[in-house]
C-alpha positions in Angstrom: 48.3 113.2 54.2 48.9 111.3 51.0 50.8 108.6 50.4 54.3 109.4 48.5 53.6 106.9 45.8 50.3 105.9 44.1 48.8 102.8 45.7 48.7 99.4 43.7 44.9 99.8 44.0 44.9 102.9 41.9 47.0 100.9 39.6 45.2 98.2 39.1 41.7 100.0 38.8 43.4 101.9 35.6 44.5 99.1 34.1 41.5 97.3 34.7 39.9 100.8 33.3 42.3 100.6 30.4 41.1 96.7 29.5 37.4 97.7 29.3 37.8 100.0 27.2 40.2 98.5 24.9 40.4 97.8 20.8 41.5 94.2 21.7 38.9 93.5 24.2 35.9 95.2 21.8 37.2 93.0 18.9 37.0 89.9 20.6 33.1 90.5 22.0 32.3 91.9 17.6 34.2 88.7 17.0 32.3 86.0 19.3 28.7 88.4 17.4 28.2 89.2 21.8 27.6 85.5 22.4 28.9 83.7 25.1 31.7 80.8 23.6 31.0 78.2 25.7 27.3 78.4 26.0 25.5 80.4 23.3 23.9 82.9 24.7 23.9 86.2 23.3 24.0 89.4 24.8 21.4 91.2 25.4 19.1 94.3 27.7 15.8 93.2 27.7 14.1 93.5 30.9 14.0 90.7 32.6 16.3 88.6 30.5 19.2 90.8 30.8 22.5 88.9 29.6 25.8 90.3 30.1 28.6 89.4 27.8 32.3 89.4 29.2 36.0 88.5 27.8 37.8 86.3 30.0 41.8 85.9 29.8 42.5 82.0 28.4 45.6 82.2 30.5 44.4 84.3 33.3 45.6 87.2 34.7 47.8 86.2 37.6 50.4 88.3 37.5 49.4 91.6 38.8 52.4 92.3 41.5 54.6 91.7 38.5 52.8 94.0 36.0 52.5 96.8 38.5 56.3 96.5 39.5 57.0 97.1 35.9 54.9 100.1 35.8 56.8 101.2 38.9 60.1 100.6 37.9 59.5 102.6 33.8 56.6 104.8 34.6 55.8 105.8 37.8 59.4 105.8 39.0 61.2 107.5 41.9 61.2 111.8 41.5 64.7 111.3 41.8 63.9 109.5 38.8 62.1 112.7 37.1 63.0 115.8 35.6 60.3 118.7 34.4 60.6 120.1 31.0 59.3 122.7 28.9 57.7 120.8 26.2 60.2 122.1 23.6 63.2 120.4 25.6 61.1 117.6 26.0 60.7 116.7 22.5 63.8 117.3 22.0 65.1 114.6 24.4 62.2 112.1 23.7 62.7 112.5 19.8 65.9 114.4 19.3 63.4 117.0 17.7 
């Protein structure tokens, strides 16, 4: 049987998912022209000389329990918490449509 709640793992792969794909993270590599900051190499395929290219968190990311507690808490609440809606009564409660 499945857990009642979605596990932190799940969580944290979709947010993880979510950063890969990001504007902000693809900005930053166009930014840095794909070349590594610190040492100057730039990314590339080539066989054999393959060079990968990644975007690293100045502060770090140490935070996770606190970020997926937040997501718990406004997101994935309790479904006590939860109500389903037709999509008209939706809007209308979302954006007083």
């Amino acid at each position: 049987m499945k857990d009642p709640i979605t596990p932190n793992s799940i969580i944290k792969h979709n947010l993880r998912m979510l950063w890969l794909r990001s504007r902000e993270r693809a900005k930053c590599l166009k930014n840095a022209n794909y070349t590594c900051q610190k040492c100057g190499k730039k990314k590339t395929q080539k066989k054999g000389e393959e060079v990968k290219v990644e975007v690293h968190h100045k502060d770090g990311i140490e935070n996770w329990d606190e970020i997926i507690n937040v997501i718990r808490k406004y997101l994935l609440c309790e479904p006590e918490n939860l109500i389903a809606l037709c999509e008209a009564c939706h809007g209308e409660i979302t954006h007083g449509i």
